[in-house]
N, C-alpha and C positions, 0 to 999 in steps of 0.2 A: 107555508108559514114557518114552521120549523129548519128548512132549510135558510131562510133569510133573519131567525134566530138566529142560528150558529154562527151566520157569516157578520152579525153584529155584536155577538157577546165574546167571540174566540179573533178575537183581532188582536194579533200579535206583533203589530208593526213598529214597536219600540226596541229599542236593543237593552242588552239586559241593564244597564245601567237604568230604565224607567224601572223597573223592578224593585230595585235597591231604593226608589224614593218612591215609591207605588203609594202611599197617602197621599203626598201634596198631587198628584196627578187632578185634574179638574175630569170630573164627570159631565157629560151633556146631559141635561133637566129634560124631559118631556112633560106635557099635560098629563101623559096615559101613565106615566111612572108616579106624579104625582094624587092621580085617581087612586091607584092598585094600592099606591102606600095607608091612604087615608082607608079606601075599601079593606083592606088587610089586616091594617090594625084594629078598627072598628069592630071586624068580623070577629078578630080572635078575642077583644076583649068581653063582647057578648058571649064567646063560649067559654072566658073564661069565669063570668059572671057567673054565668047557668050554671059550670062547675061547683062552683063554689058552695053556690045553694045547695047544690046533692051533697057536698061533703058534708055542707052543716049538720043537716036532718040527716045523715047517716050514721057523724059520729054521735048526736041526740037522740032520736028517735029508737037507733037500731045498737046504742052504746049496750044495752045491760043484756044484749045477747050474743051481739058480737065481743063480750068481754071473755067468753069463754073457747072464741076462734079467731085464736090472733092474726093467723095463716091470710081465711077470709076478708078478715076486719080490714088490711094493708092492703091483700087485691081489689077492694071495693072502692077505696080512698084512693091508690092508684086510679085506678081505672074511671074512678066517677070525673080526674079532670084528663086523662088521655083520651080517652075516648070522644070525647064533646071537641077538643083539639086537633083531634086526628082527622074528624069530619070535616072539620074548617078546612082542612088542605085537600081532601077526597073531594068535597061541593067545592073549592074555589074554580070562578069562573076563569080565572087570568090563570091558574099552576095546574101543571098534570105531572103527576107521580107515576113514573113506568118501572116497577118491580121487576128485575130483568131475571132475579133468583129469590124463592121468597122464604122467609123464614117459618124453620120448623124446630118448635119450643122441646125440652127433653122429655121423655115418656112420665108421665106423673108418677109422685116418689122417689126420681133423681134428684141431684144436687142443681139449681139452677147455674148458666155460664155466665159468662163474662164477654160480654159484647164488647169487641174491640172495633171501632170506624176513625176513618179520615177527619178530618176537618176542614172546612172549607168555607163559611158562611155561618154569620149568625141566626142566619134559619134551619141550620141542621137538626138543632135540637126536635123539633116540627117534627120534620121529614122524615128523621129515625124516627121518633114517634108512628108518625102514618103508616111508616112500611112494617112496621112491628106488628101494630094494631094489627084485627082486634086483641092479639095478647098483649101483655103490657110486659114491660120493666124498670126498672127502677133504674136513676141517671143520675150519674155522679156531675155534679154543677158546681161554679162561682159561688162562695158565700153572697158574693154581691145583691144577687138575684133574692135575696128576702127582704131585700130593703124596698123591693118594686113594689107598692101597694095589688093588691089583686093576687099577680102570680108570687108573692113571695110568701103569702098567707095560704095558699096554695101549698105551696111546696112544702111548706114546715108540716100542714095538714096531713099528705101522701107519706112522709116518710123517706124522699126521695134524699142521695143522701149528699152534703156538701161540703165542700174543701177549702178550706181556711187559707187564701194565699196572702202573703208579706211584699212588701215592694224589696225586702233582702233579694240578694241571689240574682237579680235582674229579673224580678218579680215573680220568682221561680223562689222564692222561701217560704213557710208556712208557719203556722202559728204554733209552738211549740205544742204538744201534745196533741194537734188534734189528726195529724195522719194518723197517729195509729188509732185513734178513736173511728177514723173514716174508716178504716180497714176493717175495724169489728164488726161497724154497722153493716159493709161488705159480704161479710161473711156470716152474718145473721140475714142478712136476705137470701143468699144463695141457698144456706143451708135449709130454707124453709119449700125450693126448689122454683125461686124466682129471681129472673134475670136481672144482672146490673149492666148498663151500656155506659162504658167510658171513654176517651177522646185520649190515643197513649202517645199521640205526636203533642199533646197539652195544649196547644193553642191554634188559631186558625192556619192556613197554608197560608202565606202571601204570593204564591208561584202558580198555586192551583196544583201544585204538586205534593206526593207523598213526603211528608217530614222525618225528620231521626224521628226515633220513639225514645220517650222518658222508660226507664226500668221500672217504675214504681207497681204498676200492676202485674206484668209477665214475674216478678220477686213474689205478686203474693198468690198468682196460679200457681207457681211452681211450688211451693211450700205447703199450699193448701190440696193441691192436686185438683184444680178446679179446669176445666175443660174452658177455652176462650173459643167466640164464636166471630170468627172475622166477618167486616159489613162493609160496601163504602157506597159515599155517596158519590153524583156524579153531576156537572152544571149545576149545583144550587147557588150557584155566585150568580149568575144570570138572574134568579130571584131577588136576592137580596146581596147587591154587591157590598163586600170590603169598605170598610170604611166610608160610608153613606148611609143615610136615613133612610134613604129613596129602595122601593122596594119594584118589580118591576116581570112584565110575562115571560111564558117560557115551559119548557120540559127538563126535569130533570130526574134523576134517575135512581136508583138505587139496587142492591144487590147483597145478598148472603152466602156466606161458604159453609162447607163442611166443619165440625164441629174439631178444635186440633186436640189433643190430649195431653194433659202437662204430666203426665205419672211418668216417675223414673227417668225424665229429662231433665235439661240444664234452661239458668234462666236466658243462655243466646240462642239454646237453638230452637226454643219455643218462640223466642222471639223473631230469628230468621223466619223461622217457619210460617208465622202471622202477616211479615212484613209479605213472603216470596206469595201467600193467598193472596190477599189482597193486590198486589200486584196483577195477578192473574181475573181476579171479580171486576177488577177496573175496565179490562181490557172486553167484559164483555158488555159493556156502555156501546149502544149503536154510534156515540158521536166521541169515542176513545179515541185519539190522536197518539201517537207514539213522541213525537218530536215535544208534544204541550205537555203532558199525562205522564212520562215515565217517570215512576217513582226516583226523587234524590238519594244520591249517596246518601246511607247509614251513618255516617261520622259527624260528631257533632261539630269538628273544628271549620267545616268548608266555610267560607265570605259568603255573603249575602249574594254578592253579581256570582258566583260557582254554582246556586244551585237553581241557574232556570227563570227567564220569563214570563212575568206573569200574565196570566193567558186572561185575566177579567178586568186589569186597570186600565 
């Protein structure tokens, strides 16, 4: 089964030019993709339900005890919707999550890190989640995502923390004041020794390949001296491809590294150093391809048809 996955989600038989127009490309609809989609959503919105409920009666119930452990109070709220989430991908019938390297959180009483991962699929957010579990962290997300009824009630709940983007800048600008608002909140999680996982390529891969990385986070490890903990994931397009509704089976994978140190470095070579893990975590995906998978040139100037094939349209 897996093997006749690969051979249907990793077809590469366009030349790079499909790449460079990879939206308009037309997807083939199955029955079973449109089952998984409608099964998938349903599942998560029932766990996001049942979430919800824990968070109510926790910040009720349990507010005028946990108002004197704020530490507590944020992992509980956390955890009360990651955890019901996390399951949803652990029990789903149609996705298997294979941990190939699995994360291990700082000794209690450290500074929590800075989860740096790939991007690849709008199911990521998930699947970090899953492979994280049962610890939790806290994810830097879309403003967008509050306006979703359910999860966006949600999130303001956790404390999770979100980024204000402007269509400026080639929808790379923000809303005056609030990155550095994002940065505090950043740093009031770590500092309480709970991890943040952010996305430093900013937006999905269309190649399936590693992206430049934006400076915004490696500027505030290195300033704050905060320890980044590289992650990536790996096929979760086969889940949930690019640009489609349609949600769909498969394995996909994920992986942790060694913990890099930002003390007394600069912000390129922490950032080299992030890119050169990761690079390495990728490669040890059982279905890692060198010719699909090798991370792109660093430069942000390369053409769209320069950086790669996309290995999921």
């Amino acid at each position: 089964m897996n093997g006749s996955l690969k051979a249907d989600s990793r077809d590469t038989a366009e030349d790079s030019s499909t790449a460079a127009s990879g939206p308009s490309k037309r997807l083939q609809i199955s029955p079973l993709d449109v089952l998984i989609t409608v099964w998938n959503f349903s599942f998560f919105l029932l766990g996001g339900v049942i979430s919800l409920v824990i968070q109510l009666l926790i910040g009720t119930i349990g507010a005028p005890i946990l108002a004197f452990f704020p530490v507590t109070k944020m992992q509980l709220m956390s955890a009360s919707l990651k955890l019901p989430l996390a399951m949803c991908v652990w029990f789903n019938p149609f996705w298997h999550l294979k941990v190939v390297r699995r994360y291990v959180p700082p000794p209690p009483g450290e500074r929590g890190r800075i989860i740096l991962s790939n991007h690849l699929s709008g199911v990521d957010p998930w699947i970090c989640n899953a492979a994280i579990a049962p610890y939790t962290a806290m994810f830097v997300f879309k403003s967008g995502l509050l306006n979703i009824p359910v999860l966006g009630w949600q999130l303001a709940l956790t404390g999770d923390i979100p980024i204000y983007f402007t269509k400026d800048k080639g929808g790379w600008g923000t809303m005056p004041g609030t990155t550095r608002k994002m940065f505090e909140r950043v740093d009031e999680v770590v500092s309480k020794g709970i991890a943040v996982l952010a996305y430093p390529e900013g937006t999905r891969s269309r190649t399936g390949r590693l992206q430049p990385f934006k400076n915004g986070f490696f500027k505030y490890c290195v300033d704050s001296e905060t320890d980044i903990q590289p992650m990536i994931v790996h096929c979760t397009p086969r889940l949930w491809r690019p640009f489609s509704l349609l949600m769909g089976p498969g394995t996909c994978y994920a992986a942790f590294g060694d913990p890099i140190s930002c003390k007394g470095r600069t912000m390129e070579e922490v950032r080299k150093a992030t890119r050169e893990a990761m690079a390495q975590l990728l490669k040890l995906s059982p279905e890692y391809d060198e010719q699909l998978d090798a991370p792109m040139s660093d430069r942000e100037d390369l053409a769209p048809q320069q950086r790669g094939t996309s290995s999921w349209m």
